[in-house]
N, C-alpha and C positions, 0 to 999 in steps of 0.2 A: 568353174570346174577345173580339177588338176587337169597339166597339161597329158598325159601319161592316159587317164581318161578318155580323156579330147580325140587322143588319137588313137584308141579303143574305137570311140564311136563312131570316127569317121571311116574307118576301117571297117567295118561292118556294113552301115552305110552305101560302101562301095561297093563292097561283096554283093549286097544287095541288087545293087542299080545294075552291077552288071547283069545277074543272073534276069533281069525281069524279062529279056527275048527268050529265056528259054523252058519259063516257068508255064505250069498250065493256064493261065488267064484266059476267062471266055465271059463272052457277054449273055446274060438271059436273053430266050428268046420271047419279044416283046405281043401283045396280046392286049387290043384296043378295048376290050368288054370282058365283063366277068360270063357274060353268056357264051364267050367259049372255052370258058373252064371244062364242063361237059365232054368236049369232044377230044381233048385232050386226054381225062381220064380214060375215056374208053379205049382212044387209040392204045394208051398205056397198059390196058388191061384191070384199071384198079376200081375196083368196084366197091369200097369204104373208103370215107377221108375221113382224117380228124380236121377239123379248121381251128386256127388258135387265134383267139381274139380278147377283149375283154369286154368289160359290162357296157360301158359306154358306148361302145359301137352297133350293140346288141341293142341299148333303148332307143337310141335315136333310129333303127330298124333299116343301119345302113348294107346290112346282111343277105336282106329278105329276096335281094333279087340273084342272087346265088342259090339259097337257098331253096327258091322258086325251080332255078334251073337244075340242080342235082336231083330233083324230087320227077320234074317232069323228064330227067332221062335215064329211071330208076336208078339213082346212084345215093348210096345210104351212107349216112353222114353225122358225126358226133361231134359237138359243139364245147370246146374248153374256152371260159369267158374270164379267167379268176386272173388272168396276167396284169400285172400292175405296171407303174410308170416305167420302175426300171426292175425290168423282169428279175425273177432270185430264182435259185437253186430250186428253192420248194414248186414255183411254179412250172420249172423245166418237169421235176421228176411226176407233181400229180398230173401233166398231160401227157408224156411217157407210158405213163401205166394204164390212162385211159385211151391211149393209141393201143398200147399191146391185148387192153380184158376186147374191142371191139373190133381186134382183128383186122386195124386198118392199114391200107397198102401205100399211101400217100398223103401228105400234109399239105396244108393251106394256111399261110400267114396272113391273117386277113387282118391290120391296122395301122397302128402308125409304125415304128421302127421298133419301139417292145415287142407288139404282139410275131413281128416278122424274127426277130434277134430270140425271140421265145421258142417260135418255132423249129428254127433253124439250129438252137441246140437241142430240140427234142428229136430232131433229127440224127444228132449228134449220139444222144444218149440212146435211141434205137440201134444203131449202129456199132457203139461201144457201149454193149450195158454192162460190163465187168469193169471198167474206167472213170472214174470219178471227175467231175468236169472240170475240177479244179489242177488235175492231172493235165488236161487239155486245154489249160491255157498258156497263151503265149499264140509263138507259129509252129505250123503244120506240125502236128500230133493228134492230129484225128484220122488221118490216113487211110480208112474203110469209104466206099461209096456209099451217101445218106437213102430213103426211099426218097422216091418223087416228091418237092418240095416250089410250091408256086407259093410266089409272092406277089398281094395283093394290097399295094400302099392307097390309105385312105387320108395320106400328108403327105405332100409334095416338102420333102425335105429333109429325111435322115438316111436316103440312098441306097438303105437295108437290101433291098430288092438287087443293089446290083455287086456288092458286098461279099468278102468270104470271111468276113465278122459276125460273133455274136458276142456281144456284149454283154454280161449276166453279173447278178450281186450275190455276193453270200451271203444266204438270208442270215447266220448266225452271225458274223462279224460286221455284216456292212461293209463288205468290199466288193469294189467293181474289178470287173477284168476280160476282159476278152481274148476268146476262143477263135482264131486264124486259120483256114486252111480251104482250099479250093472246093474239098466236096464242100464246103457251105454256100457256094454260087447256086440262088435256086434258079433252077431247069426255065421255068416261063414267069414272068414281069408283066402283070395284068397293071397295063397302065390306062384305067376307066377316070375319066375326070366328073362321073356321075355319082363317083362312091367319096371324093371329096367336099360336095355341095353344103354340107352340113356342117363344115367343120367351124367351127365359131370363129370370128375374126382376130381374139388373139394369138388364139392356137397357130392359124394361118400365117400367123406374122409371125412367130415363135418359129415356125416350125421353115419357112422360109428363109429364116437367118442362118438355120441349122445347115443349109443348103447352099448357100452365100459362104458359111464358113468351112464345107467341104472342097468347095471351089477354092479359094483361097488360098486354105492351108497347103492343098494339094499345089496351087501353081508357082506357089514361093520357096518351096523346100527346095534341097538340092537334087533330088533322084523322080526329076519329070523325062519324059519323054515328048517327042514331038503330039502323038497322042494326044496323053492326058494333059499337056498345055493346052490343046484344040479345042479337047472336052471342060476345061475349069473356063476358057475363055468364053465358048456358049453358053456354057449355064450360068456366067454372071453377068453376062448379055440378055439371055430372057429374063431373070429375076428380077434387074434393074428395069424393064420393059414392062412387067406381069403383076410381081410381088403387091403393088400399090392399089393394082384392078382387081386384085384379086383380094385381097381386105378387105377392102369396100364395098365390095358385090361377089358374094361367093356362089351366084346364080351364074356367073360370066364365066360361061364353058369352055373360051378360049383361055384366058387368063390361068382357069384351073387346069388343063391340059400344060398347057407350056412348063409352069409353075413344075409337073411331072416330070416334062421332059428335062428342066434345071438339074433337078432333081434325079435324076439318072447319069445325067453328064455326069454332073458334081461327082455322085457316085461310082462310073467309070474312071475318072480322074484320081479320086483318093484310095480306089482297090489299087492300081498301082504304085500310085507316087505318095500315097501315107497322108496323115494328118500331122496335126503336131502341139503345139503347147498347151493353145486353146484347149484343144478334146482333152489332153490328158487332164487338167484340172478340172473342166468339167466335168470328167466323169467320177475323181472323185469327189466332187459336192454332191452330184447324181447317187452314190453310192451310201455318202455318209448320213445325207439329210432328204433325199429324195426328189433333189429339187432336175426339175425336167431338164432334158441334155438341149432341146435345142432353147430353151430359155437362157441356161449357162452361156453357151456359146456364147450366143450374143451380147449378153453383159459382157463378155471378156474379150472379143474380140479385138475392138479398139484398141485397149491396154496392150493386147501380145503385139501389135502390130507396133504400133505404137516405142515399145520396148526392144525389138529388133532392129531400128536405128536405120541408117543411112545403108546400109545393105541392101534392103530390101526396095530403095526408090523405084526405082528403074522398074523395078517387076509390077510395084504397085500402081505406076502409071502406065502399064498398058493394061490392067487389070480397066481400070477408070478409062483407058479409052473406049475398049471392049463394053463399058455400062453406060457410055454416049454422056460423060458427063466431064470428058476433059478434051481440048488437044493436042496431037503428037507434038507438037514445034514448041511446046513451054518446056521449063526443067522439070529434071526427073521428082525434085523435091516437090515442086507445086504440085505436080500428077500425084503422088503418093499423099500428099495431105489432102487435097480435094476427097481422094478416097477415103481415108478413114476420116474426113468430117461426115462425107455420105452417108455411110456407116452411121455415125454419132447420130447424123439429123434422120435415118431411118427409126432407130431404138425411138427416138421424142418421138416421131409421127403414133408409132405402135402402142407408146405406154411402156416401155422395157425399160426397167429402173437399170441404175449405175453401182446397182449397192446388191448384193445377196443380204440378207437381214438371218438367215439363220447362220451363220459362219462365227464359229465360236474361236479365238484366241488361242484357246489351249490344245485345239483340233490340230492347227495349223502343221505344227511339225511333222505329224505322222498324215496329215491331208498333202502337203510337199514331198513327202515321202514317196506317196501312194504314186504321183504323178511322175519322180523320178523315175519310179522303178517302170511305170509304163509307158514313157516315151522314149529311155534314152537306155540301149542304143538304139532303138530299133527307127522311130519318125525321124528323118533327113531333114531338122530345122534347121533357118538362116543363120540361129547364133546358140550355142549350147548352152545349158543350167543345172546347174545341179539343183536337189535338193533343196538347200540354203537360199541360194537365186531365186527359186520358184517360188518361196513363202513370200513375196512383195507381192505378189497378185494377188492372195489371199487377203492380205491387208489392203489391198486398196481397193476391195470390197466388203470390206467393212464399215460401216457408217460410222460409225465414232473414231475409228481410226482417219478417214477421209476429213474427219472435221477438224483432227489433231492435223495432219500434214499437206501439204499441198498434192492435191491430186495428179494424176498422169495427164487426166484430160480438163484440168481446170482452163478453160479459155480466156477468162481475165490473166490469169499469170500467162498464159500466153501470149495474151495482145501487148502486157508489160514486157516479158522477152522482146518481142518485135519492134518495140520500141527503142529498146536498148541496142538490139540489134543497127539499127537503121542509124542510130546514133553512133555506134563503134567504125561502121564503115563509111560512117560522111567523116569521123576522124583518120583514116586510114587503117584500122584495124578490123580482120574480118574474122568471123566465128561460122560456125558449122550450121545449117538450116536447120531450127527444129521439126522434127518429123511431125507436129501436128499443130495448124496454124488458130489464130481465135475466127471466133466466129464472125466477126467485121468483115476479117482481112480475108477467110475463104469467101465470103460474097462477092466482094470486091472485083474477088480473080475469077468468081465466074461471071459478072457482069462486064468486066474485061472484053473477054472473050468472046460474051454476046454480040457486041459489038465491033468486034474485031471484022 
């Protein structure tokens, strides 16, 4: 990135960090069961809601016991099911219109971070209906108070719920972008770990990751607060505790509660202190081919992390101490590579391939584009990218490209580095620690340790 740039965006940046003590930030107020949705409306006065969801939460009939409860405390209710992976234009505006023909007073985001990022622009678009939503994005330019707006996450892991994002595609071009601004904090966070039971075990582990990389991104950038370091530190404390129990047995009510609670940190953490490389390219693969954000995520994480270098050790091993799988008294380098091998040997447990298989070549330049123009200035990364910069990630999510060059995370060229390594400094010559070791040598160092 030009220098001239560089300090464009850390200047911004700055402006940013400072302003965050005086910015309206608030937490949703939190709500153990969907059973007391009910008393909430009424206290509110609203006696129609739309609920936004989609088809799939509808067949598997994770709905019904809402549905039960707005019926038995007559409160009359319109059901939009058509929101897709990653919501579009079209879906904000036909539930928009189906909020305004039935005269509803309040919204209900009831699924995973679509059906919530759905909602919460339809909120958007009730509030500014002369405004076009593409007008509305970026930060703060929605600036009207939304109607009443509960969020009801049925995936512990895209944070939606605690959020002043809505992330939406245009259905016509295929671009992602989000919509920023305080009123989008919904009002109450119905955090039920009985509306997650159902959710399949990849999703669980997909969507988990998404939540792992809210944490993360949030706690390595430069504009945290003691806060939201607090909050990315628990939530990557219970993930690494839960995330495993909770794929394996999605009947284990603890597990899915926790998994929540991650998941809300995570989310307190990055409304403040931002995301960063990872989400911006994910979202435009999300955008261009449809491919689900916290799947992305996690293909990419390793890589971003990985690619930020020796800056970010230090952060990454308290990260790893924080998931009980490193400790304090090793180098910062060993903590930070334990971490993102963690990472690596989470994706194998799951199934989460190393490759996108829909990422086309010729996407690339205007997909690096997509992601310049949405991270930078605004997310506070360890190391800036242009444009240019950013298309390596793209290619090393390509499988045929992977098989032409050595990968980021090839662990045999790694253990060969270590090699050479160990060999230059028994000759007196010493080189820099690669940020991510093979997978011999991370055994090694946690077996160490066991025994320590």
């Amino acid at each position: 990135m030009h220098p001239v740039r560089k300090m464009y965006c850390r200047t911004f940046q700055s402006v940013l960090k400072f302003s965050i003590p005086f910015l309206p930030y608030r937490n949703p107020k939190i709500i153990g069961s969907v059973k007391g949705i009910p008393d909430i409306l009424k206290k509110k006065k609203c006696h129609s809601v739309l609920i936004v969801t989609d088809k799939g939460i509808v067949s598997l009939g994770l709905i019904q016991r809402l549905k039960k409860a707005l019926r038995e405390n007559h409160i009359s209710y319109v059901i939009y099911d058509k929101t897709v992976a990653n919501p579009t234009t079209t879906n904000v505006y036909e539930a928009a219109a189906l909020y305004q023909s039935r005269h509803c007073s309040a919204i209900i985001g009831f699924g995973g971070g679509s059906s919530i990022d759905c909602a919460k622009a339809v909120g958007v678009k009730i509030a500014r209906p002369n405004k076009s939503l593409a007008k509305m994005k970026g930060i703060l330019k929605v600036h009207k108070k939304l109607p009443l707006l509960i969020a009801v996450p049925t995936t512990a892991g895209t944070g939606s719920e605690t959020t002043i994002a809505a992330v939406i595609t245009d259905a016509e071009i295929r671009h992602k972008y989000a919509i920023n601004d305080f009123p989008l904090i919904p009002k109450y966070a119905v955090l039920d770990p009985k509306v997650t039971c159902s959710l399949p075990p990849f999703i669980t582990a997909c969507t988990g990751m998404d939540a792992l990389t809210h944490a993360v991104e949030a706690y390595i950038g430069n504009s945290t607060t003691p806060g939201t370091r607090k909050n990315a530190l628990m939530a990557v404390s219970l993930i690494f505790k839960n995330l495993d129990a909770a794929v394996k047995d999605g009947n284990n009510l603890e597990a899915r509660r926790n998994m929540l609670k991650a998941s809300y940190y995570a989310g307190c953490a990055f409304t403040k202190s931002y995301v960063g490389y990872v989400h911006a390219v994910a979202h435009s693969l999300g955008g261009a081919y449809n491919v689900p954000h916290g799947y992305a995520n996690a293909v990419l994480l390793p890589y971003v992390l990985d690619s930020y270098g020796e800056c970010i050790h230090k952060k990454l091993h308290q990260l790893a101490i924080a998931a009980g799988i490193a400790k304090k008294d090793i180098p910062h380098y060993k903590g930070a590579r334990i971490f993102i091998y963690a990472i690596q040997a989470m994706k194998k447990r799951y199934g989460i391939s190393n490759t996108i298989e829909e990422i086309r070549e010729e996407d690339i330049p205007r997909l690096s584009h997509y992601a310049d123009k949405e991270a930078n200035p605004l997310y506070p990364v360890p190391v800036l990218m242009n444009a240019q910069e950013l298309e390596k990630f793209y290619y090393m999510l390509m499988p045929k490209k992977r098989r032409e060059t050595e990968p980021a995370m090839d662990f045999q060229a790694y253990a060969r580095k270590e090699a050479q390594r160990a060999a230059e400094k028994a000759a007196g010559k010493s080189k820099p620690e690669p940020a991510v070791p093979s997978e011999e040598i991370i055994m090694e160092e946690q077996n160490e340790e066991k025994t320590d």
